[in-house]
Backbone as a printed PyTorch tensor [residue, N CA C, xyz], in Angstrom:
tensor([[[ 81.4920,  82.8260,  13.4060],
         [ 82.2880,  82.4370,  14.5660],
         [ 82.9470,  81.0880,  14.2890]],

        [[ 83.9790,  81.0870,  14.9430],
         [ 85.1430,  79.8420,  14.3160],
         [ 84.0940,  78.8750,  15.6710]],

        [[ 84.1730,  77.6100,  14.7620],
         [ 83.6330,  76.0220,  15.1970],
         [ 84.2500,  75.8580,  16.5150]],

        [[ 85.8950,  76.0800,  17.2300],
         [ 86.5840,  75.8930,  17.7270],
         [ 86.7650,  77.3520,  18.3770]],

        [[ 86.1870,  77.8070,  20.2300],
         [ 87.0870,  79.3400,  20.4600],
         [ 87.6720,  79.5650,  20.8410]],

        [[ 88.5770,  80.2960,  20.4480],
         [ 89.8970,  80.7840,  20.4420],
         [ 89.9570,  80.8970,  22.3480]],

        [[ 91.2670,  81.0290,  23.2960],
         [ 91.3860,  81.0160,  23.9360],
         [ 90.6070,  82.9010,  24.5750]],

        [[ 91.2720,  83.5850,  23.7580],
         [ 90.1450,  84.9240,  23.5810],
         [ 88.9440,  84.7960,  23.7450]],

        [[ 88.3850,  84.2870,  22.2160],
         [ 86.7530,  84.3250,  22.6880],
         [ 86.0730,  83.7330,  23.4820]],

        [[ 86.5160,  82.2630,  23.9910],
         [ 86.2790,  81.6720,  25.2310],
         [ 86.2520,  82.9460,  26.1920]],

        [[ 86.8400,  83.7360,  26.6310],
         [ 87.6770,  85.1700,  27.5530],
         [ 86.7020,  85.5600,  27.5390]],

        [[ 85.8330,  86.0810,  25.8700],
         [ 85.3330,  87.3710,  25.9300],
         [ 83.4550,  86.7640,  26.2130]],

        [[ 83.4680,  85.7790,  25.8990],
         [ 82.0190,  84.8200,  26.1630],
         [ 81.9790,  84.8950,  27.5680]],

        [[ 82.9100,  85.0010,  28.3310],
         [ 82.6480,  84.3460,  30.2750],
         [ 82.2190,  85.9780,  30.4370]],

        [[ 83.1100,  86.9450,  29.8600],
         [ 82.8920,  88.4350,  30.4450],
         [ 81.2080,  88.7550,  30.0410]],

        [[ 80.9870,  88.2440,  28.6390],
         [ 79.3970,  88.7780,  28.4920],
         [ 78.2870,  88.1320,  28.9280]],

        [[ 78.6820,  87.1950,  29.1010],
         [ 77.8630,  85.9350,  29.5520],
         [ 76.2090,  86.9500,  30.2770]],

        [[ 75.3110,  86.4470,  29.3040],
         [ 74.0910,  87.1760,  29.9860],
         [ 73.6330,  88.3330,  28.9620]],

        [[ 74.5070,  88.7480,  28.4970],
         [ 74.4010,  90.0330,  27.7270],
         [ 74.0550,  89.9760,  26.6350]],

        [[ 72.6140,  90.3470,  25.8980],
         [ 72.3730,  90.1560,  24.4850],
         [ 73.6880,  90.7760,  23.7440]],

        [[ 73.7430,  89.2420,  22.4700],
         [ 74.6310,  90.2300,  21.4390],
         [ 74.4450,  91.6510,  20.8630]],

        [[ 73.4180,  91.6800,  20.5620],
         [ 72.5700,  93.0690,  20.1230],
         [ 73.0710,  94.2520,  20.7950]],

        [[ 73.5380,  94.1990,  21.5760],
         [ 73.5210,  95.4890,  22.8560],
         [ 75.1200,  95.8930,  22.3240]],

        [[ 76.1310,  95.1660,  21.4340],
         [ 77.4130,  95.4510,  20.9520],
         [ 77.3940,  95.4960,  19.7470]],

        [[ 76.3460,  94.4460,  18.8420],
         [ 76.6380,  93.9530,  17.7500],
         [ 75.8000,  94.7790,  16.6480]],

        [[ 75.6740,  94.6740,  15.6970],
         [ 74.5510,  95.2030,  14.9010],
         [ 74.0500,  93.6570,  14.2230]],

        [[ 72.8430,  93.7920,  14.3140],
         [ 71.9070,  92.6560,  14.2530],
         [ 71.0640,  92.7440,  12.6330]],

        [[ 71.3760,  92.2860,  11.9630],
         [ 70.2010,  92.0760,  10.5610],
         [ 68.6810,  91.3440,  10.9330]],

        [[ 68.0260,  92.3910,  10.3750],
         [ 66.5470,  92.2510,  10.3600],
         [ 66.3600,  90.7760,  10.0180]],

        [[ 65.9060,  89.5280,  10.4010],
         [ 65.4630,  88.0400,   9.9340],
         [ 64.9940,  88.2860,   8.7210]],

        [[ 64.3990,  89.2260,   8.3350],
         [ 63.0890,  89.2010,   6.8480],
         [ 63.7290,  89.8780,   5.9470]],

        [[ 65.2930,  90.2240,   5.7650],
         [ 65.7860,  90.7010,   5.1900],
         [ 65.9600,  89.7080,   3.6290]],

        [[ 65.6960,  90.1420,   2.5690],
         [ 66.2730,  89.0590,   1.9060],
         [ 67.1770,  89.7920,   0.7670]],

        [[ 68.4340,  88.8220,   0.7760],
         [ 69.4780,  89.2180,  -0.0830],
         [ 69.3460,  88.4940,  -2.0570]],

        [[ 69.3770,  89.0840,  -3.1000],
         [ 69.3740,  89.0130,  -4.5670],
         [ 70.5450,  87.9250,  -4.5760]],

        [[ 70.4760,  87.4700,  -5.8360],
         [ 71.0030,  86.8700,  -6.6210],
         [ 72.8590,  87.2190,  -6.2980]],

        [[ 72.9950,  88.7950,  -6.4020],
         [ 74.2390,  89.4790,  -5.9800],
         [ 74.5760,  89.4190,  -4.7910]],

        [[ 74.1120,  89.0040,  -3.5900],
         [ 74.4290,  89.1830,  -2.2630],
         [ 73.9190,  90.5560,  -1.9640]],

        [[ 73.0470,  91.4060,  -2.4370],
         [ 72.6190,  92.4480,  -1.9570],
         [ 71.0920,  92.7480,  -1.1940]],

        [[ 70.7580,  93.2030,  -0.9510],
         [ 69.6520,  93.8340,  -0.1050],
         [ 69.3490,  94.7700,   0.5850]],

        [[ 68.3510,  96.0750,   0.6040],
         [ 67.8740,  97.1910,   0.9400],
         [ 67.0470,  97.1650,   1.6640]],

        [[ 66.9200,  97.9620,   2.7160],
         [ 65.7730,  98.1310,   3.6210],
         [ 65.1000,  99.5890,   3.3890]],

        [[ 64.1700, 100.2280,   3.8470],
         [ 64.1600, 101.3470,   4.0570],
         [ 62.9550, 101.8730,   5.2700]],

        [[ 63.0110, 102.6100,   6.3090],
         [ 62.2760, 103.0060,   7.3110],
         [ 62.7470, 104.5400,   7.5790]],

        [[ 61.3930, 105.0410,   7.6360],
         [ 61.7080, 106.8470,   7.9310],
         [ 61.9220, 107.4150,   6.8810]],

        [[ 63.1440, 108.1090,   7.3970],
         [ 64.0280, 108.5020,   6.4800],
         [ 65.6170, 108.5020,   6.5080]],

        [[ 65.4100, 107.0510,   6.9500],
         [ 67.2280, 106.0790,   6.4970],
         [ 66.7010, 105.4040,   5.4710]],

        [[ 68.0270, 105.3690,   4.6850],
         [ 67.5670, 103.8260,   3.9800],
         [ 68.9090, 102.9740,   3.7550]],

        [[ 68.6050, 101.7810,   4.2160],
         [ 70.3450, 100.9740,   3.9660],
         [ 70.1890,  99.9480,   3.6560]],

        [[ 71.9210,  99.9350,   2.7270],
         [ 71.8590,  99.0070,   2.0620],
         [ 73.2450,  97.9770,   2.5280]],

        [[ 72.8870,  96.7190,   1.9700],
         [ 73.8190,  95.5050,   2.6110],
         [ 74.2410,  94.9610,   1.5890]],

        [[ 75.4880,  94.1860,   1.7600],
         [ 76.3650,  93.2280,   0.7740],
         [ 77.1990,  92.2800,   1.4720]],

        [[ 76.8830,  90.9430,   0.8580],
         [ 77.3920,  89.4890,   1.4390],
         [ 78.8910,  89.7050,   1.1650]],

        [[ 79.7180,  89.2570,   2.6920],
         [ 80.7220,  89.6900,   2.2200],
         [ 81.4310,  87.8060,   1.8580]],

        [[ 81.3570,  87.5530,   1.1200],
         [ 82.0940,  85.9080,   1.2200],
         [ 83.2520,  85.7140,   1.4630]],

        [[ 83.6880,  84.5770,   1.9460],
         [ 85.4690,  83.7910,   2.4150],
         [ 85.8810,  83.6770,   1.1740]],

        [[ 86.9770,  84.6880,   1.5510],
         [ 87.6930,  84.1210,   0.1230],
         [ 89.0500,  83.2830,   0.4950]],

        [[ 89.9770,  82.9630,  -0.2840],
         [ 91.2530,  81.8880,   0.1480],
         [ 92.0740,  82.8650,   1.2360]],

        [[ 92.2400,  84.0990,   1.0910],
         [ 92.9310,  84.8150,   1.6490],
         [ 92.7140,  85.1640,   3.3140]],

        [[ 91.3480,  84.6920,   3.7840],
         [ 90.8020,  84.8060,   4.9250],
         [ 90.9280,  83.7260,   5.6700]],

        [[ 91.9160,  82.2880,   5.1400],
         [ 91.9190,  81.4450,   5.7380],
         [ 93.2140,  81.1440,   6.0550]],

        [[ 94.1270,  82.4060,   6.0730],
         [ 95.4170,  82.5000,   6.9970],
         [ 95.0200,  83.3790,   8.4140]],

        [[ 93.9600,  83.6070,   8.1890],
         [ 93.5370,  84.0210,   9.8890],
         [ 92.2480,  82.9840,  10.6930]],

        [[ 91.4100,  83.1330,   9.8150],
         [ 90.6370,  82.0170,  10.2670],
         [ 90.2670,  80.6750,   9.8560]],

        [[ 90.8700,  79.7170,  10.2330],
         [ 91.3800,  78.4950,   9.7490],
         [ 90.2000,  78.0870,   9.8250]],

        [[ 88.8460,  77.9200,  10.5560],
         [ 88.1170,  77.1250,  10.6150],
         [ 86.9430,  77.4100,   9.2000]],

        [[ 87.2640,  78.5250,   8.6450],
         [ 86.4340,  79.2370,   7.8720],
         [ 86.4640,  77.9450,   6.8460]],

        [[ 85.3030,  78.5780,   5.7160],
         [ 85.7150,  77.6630,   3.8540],
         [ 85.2800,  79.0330,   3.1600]],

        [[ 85.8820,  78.7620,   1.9530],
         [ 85.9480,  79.6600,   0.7510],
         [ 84.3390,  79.4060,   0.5740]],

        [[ 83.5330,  80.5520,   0.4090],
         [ 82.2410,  80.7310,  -0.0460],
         [ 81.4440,  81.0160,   0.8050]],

        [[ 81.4170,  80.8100,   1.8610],
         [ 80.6680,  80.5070,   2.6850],
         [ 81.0040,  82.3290,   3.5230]],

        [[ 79.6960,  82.4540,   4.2770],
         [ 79.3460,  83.6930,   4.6400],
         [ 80.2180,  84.6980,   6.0770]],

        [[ 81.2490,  85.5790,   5.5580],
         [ 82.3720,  85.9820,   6.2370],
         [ 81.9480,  87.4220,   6.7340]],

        [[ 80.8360,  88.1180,   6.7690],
         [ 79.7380,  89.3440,   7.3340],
         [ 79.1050,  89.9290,   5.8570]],

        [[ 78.7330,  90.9470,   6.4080],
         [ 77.8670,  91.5890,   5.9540],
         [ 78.5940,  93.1530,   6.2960]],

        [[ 78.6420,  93.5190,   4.7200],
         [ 78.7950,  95.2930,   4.7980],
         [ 77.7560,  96.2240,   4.6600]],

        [[ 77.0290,  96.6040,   5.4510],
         [ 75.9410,  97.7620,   5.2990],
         [ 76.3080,  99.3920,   5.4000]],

        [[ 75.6010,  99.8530,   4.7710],
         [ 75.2960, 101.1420,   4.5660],
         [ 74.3030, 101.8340,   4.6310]],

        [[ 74.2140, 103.3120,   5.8190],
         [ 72.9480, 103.8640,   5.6500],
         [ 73.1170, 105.3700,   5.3060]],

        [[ 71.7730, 105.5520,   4.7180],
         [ 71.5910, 106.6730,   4.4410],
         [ 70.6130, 107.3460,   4.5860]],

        [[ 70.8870, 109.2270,   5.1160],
         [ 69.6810, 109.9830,   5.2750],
         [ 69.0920, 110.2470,   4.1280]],

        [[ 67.9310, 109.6040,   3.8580],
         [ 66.8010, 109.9660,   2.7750],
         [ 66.3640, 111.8080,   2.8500]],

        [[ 66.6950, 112.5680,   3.9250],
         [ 66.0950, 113.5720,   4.2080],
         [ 67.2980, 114.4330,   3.5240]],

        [[ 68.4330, 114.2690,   3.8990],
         [ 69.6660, 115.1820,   3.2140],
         [ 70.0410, 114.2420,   1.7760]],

        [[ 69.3010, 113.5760,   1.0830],
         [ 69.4000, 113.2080,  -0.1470],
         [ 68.6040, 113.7080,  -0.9080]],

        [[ 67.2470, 113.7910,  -0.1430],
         [ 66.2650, 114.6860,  -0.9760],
         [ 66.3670, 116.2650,  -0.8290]],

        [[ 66.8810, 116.5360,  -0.1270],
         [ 67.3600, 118.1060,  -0.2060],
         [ 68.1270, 118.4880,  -0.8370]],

        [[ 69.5370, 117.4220,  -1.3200],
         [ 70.4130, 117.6950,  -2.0370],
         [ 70.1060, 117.8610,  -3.4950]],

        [[ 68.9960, 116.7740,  -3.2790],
         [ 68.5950, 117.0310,  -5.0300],
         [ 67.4630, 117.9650,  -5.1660]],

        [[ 66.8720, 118.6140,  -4.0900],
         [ 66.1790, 119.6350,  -4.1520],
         [ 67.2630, 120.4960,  -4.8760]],

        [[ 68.1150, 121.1660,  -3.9190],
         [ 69.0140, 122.1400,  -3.4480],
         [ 69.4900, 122.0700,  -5.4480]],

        [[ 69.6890, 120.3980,  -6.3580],
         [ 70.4890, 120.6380,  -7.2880],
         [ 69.6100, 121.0770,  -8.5360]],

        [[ 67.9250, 120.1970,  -8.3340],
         [ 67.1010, 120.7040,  -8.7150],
         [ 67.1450, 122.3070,  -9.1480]],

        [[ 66.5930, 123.1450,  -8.2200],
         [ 66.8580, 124.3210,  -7.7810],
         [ 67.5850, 125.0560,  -8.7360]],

        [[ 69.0340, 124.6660,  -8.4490],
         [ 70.3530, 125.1710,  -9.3260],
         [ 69.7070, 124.6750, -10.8430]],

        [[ 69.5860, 123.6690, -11.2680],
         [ 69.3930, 123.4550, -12.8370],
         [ 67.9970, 124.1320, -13.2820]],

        [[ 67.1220, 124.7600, -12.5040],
         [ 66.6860, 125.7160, -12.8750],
         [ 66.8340, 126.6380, -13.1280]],

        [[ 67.7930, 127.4350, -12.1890],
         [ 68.2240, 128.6030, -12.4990],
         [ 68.8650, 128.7310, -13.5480]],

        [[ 69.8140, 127.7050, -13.6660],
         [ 70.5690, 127.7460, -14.5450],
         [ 69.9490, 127.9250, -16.3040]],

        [[ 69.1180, 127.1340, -16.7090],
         [ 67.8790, 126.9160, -17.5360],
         [ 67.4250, 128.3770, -17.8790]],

        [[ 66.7120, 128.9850, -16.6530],
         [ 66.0460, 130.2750, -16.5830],
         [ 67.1840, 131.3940, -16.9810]],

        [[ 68.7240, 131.6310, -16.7360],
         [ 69.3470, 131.9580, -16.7720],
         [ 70.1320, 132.3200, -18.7550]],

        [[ 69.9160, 130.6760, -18.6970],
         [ 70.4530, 130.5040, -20.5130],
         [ 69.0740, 130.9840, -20.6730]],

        [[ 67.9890, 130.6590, -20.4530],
         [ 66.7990, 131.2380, -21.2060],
         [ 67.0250, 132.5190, -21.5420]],

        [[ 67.1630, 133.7540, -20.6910],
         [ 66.9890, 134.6380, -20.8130],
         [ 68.1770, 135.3710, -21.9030]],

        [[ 69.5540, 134.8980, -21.6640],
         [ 70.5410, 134.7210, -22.6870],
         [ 69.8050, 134.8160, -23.8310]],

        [[ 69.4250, 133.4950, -24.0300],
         [ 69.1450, 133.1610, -25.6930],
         [ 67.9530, 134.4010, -26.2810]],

        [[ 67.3210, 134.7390, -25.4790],
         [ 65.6540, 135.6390, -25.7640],
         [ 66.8680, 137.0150, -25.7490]],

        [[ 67.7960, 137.2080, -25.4440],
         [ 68.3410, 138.6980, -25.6060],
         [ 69.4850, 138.4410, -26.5550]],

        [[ 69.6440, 137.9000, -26.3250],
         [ 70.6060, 137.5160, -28.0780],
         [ 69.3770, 137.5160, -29.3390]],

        [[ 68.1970, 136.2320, -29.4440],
         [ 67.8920, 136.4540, -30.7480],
         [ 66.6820, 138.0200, -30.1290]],

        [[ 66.7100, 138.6870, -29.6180],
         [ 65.9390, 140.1590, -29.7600],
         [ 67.2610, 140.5040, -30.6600]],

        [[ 68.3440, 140.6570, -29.9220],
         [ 69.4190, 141.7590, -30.8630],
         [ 69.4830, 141.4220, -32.0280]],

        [[ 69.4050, 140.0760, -32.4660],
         [ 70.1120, 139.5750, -33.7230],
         [ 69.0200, 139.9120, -34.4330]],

        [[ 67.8510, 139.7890, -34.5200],
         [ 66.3380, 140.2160, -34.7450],
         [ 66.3290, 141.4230, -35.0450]],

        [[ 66.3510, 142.4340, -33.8500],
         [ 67.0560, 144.1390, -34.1760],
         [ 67.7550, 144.3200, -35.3080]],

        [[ 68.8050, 143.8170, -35.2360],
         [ 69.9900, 143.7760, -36.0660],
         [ 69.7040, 143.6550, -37.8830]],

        [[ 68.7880, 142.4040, -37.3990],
         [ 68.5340, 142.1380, -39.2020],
         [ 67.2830, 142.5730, -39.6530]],

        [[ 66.7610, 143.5810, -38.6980],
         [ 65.4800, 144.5290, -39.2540],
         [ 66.1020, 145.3660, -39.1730]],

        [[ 66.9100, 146.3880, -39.0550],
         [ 68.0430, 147.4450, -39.1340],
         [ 68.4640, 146.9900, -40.6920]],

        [[ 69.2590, 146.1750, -40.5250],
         [ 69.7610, 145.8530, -41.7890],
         [ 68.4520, 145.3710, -43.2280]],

        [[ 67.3770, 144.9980, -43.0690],
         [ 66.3680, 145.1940, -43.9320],
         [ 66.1520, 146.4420, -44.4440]],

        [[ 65.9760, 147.0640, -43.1570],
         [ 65.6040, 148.8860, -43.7360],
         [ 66.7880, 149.6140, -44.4550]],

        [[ 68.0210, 149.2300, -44.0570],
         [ 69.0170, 149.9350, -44.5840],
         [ 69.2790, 149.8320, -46.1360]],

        [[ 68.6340, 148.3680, -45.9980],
         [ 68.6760, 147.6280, -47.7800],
         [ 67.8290, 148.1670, -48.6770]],

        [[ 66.3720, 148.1370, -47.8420],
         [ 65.2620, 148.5030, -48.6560],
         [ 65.7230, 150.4030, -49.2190]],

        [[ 66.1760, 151.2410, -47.7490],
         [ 66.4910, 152.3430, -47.8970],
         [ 67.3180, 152.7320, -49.5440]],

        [[ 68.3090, 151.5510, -49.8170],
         [ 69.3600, 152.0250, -50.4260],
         [ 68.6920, 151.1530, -51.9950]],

        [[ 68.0400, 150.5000, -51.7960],
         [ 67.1550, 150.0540, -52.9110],
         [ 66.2260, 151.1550, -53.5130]],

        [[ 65.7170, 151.6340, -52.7180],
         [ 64.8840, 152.6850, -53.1230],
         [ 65.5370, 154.1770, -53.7070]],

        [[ 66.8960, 154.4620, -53.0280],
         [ 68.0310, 155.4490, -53.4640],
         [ 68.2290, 155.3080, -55.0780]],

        [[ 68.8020, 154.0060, -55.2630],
         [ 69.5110, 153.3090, -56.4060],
         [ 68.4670, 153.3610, -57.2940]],

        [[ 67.4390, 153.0010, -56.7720],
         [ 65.9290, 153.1900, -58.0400],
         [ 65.9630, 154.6730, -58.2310]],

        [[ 65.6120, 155.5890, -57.5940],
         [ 65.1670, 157.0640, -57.7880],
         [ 66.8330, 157.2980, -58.5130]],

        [[ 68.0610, 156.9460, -58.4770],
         [ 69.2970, 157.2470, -59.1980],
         [ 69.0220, 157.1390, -60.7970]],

        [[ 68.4570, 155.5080, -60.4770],
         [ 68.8070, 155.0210, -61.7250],
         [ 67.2840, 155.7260, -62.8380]],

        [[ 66.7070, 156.1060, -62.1990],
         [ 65.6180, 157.0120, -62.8160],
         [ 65.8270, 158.1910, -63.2470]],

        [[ 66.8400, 158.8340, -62.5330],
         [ 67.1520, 160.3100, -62.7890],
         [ 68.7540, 160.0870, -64.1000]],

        [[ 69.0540, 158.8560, -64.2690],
         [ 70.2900, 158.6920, -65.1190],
         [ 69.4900, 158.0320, -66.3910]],

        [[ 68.5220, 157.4810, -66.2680],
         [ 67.8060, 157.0890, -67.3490],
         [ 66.8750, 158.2660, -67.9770]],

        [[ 66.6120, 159.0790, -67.3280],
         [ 66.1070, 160.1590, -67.6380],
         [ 67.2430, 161.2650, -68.1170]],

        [[ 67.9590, 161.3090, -67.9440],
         [ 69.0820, 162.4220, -68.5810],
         [ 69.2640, 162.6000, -69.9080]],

        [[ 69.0110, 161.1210, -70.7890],
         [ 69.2600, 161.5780, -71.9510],
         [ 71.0160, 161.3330, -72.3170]],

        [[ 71.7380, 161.0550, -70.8720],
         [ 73.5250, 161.3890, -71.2720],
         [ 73.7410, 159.7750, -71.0730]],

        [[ 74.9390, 158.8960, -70.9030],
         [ 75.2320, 157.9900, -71.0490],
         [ 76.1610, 157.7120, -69.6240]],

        [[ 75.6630, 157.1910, -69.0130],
         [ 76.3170, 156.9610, -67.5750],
         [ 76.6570, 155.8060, -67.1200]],

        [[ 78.1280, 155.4080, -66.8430],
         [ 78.2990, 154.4130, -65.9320],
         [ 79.7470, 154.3080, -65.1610]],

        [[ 80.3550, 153.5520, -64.5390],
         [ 81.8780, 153.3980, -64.0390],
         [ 82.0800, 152.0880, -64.0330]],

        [[ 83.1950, 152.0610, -63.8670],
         [ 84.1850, 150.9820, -63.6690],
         [ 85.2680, 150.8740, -62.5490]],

        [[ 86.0330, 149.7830, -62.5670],
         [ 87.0130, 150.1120, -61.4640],
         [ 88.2530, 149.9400, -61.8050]],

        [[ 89.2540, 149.5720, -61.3000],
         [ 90.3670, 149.2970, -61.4150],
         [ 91.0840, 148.1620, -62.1340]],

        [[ 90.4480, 147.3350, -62.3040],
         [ 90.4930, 146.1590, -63.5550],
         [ 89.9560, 146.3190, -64.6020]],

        [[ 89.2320, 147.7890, -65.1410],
         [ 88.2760, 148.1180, -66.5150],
         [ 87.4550, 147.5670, -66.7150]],

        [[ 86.8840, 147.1370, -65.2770],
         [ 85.4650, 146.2400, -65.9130],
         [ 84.2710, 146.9010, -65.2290]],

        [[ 83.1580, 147.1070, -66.1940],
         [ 81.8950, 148.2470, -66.2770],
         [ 81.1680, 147.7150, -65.1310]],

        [[ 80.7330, 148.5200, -64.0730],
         [ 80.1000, 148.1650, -62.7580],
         [ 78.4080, 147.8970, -63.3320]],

        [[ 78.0540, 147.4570, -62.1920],
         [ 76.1700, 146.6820, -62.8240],
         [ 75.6920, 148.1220, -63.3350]],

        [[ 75.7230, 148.9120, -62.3950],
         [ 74.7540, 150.4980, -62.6820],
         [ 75.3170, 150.9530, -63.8730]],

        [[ 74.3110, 151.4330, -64.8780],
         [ 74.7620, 152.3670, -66.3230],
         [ 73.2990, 152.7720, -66.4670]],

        [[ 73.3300, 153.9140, -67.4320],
         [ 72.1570, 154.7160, -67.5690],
         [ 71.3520, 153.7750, -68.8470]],

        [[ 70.2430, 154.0620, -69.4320],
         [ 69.5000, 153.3580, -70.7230],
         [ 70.1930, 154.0020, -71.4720]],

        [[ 70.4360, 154.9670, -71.7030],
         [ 70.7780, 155.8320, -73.0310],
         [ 72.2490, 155.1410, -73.2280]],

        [[ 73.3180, 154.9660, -72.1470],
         [ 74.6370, 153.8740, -72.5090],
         [ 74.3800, 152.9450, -73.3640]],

        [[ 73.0010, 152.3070, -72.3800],
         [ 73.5620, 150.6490, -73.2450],
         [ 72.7530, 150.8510, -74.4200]],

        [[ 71.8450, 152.2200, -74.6220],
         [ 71.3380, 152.3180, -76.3390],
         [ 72.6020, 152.2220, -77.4020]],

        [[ 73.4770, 153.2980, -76.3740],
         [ 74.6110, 154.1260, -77.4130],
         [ 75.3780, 152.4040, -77.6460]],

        [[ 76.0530, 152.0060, -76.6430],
         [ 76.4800, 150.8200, -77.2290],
         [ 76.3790, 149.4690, -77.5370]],

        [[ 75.1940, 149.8670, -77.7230],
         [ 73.9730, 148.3660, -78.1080],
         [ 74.6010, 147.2330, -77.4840]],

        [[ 74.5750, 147.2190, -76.2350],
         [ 74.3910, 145.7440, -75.5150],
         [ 74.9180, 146.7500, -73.9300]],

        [[ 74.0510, 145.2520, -73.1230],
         [ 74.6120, 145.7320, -71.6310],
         [ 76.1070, 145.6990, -71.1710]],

        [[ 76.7130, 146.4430, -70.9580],
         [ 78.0820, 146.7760, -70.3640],
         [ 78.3250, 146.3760, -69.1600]],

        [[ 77.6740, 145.7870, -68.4740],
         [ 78.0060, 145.4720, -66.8730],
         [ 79.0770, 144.4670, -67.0070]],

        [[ 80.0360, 144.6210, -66.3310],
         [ 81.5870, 143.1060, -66.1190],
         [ 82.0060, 142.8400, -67.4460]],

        [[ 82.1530, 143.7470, -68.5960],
         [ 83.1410, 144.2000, -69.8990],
         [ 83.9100, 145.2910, -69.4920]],

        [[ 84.9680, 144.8990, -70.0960],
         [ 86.1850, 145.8660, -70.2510],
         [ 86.2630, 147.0090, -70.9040]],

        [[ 86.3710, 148.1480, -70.1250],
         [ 85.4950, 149.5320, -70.7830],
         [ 86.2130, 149.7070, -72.0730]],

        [[ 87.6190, 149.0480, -72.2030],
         [ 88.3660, 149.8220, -73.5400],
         [ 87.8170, 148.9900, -74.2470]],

        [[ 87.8890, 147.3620, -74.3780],
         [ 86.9970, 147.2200, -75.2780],
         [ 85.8960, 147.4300, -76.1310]],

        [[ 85.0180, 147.6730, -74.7860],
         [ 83.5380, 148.3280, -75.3850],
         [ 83.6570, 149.3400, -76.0480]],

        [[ 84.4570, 150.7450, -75.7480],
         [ 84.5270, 151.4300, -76.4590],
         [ 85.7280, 151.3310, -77.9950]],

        [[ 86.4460, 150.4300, -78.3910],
         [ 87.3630, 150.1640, -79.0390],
         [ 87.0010, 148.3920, -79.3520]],

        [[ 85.6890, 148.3320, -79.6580],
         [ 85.6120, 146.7430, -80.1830],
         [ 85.9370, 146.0080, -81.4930]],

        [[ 86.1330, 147.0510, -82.6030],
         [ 87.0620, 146.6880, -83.7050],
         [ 88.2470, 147.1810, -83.7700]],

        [[ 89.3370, 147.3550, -82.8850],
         [ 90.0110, 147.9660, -83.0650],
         [ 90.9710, 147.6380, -81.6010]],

        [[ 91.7270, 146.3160, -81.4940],
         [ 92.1060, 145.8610, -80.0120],
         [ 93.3150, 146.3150, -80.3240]],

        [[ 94.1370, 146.9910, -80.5360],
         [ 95.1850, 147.9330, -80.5950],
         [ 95.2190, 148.9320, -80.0120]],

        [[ 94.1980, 150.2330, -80.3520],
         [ 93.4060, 151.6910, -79.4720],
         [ 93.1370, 150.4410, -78.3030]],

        [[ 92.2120, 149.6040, -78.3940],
         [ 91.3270, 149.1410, -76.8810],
         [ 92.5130, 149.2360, -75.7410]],

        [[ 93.8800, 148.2730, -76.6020],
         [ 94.9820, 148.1670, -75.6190],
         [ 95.7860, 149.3090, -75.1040]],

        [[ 95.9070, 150.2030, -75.7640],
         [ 96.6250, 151.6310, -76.0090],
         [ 95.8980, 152.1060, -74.2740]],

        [[ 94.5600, 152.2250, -74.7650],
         [ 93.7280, 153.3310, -73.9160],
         [ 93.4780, 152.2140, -72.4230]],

        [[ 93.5660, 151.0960, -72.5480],
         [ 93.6580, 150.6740, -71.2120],
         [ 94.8190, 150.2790, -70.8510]],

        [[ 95.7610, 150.5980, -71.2120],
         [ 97.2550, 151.0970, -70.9510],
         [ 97.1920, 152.4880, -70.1270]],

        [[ 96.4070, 153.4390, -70.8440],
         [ 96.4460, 154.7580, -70.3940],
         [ 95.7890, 154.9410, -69.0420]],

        [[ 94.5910, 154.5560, -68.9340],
         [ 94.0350, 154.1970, -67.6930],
         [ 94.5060, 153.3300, -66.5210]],

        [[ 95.2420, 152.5070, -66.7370],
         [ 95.8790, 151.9050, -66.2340],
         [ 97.6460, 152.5510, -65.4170]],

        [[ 97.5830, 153.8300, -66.2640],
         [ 99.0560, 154.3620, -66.0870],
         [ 98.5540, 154.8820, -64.9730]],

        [[ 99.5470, 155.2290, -63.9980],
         [ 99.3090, 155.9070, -62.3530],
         [ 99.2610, 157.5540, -62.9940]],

        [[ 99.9640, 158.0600, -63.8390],
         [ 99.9260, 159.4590, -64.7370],
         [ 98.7910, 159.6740, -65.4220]],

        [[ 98.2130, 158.6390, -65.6860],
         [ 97.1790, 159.1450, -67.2110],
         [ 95.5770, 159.3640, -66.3250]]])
C-alpha cells in the first residue's frame, strides 16, 4: 500500500471501515517461509500451493510512485488438487503399463515366429544335408565320374570320387575345358567356345 492514499483508497478505507481484510483479500499464512528464490510451498489435504515474490521493478514506478525497486510488490500463488494430480498419474501410470504389456506381448510373438522360422529352416538344412550325403554316396558308389558346372565353366563343389580319381585333383571352381584339355589350351579354348555357343 502506497505511504500516501490515494483519494480512492482513502474512498475505499471509509466504505470498509470495520471489515477484516481477509473477508476480500487472500491472506498468507505468517509461518510461511519464502527460499533464497522468493519461493515457498504449503501443502494441506489435498491442495497444495505454491507462491512467488513478486518484486518492484523500475517499470512499476510509473503507477506507483511511492513504491522502490526491490522491495515487495505481491505475491503470485498457485494451487493445486493433489487428488486430480494423483489420478492423472495414476490414469498415466496405467497407460504405460499397458503400453509395456502390449510391446511385451509384440516382442514374445515376433521372437516365437522368428524362433519357428529358424527351426523350420534348421530342419530344412539338416533335411537337404542328409539328401546331398545319401547323393553323394550313391555317385561315389557308381563307379562313373560325376559332376556340373554352370555358365562361366566353372566345376560346381559336388563331383563323384571316381571324377576327381579320373582327374587327379579336386575340380570344384576350375574351368571344365581346362580340366579336361590341361596340356593343350587351344582344344581347352575351342571346346569352351563350343559350350559357350547358344548352338553347341
Amino acid at each position: 500500500m502506497d505511504r500516501i492514499d490515494s483519494p480512492q483508497g482513502r474512498e475505499h478505507r471509509r466504505q470498509v471501515a470495520g471489515i477484516p481484510c481477509a473477508d476480500c483479500h487472500f491472506m498468507l499464512d505468517e509461518t510461511l517461509q519464502f527460499d533464497h528464490r522468493g519461493r515457498a510451498e504449503a501443502t494441506a489435504g489435498d491442495t497444495a500451493r505454491f507462491y512467488e515474490r513478486v518484486p518492484v521493478e523500475s517499470q512499476c514506478l510509473v503507477c506507483h510512485t511511492h513504491w522502490r525497486v526491490g522491495e515487495l510488490a505481491g505475491v503470485l500463488g498457485l494451487s493445486m488438487d493433489k487428488s486430480s494430480f494423483l489420478a492423472q498419474a495414476h490414469e498415466n501410470t496405467r497407460r504405460f503399463i499397458y503400453f509395456l504389456l502390449v510391446n511385451g506381448a509384440v516382442v514374445l510373438a515376433v521372437t516365437f515366429l522368428v524362433a519357428t522360422m529358424y527351426r523350420h529352416i534348421l530342419l530344412t538344412r539338416r533335411q537337404l544335408a542328409a539328401k546331398s550325403g545319401r547323393l553323394a554316396g550313391l555317385l561315389d558308389n557308381s563307379g562313373q565320374g560325376f559332376l556340373s558346372f554352370g555358365p562361366d565353366l566353372r566345376v560346381e563343389a559336388e563331383s563323384s570320387r571316381e571324377c576327381r580319381t579320373m582327374l587327379g585333383q579336386e575340380p570344384a571352381g576350375r574351368n571344365i575345358a581346362e580340366l579336361f584339355h590341361p596340356d593343350n589350351p587351344a582344344e581347352a579354348k575351342r571346346l569352351a567356345a563350343n559350350w559357350k555357343s547358344p548352338t553347341g
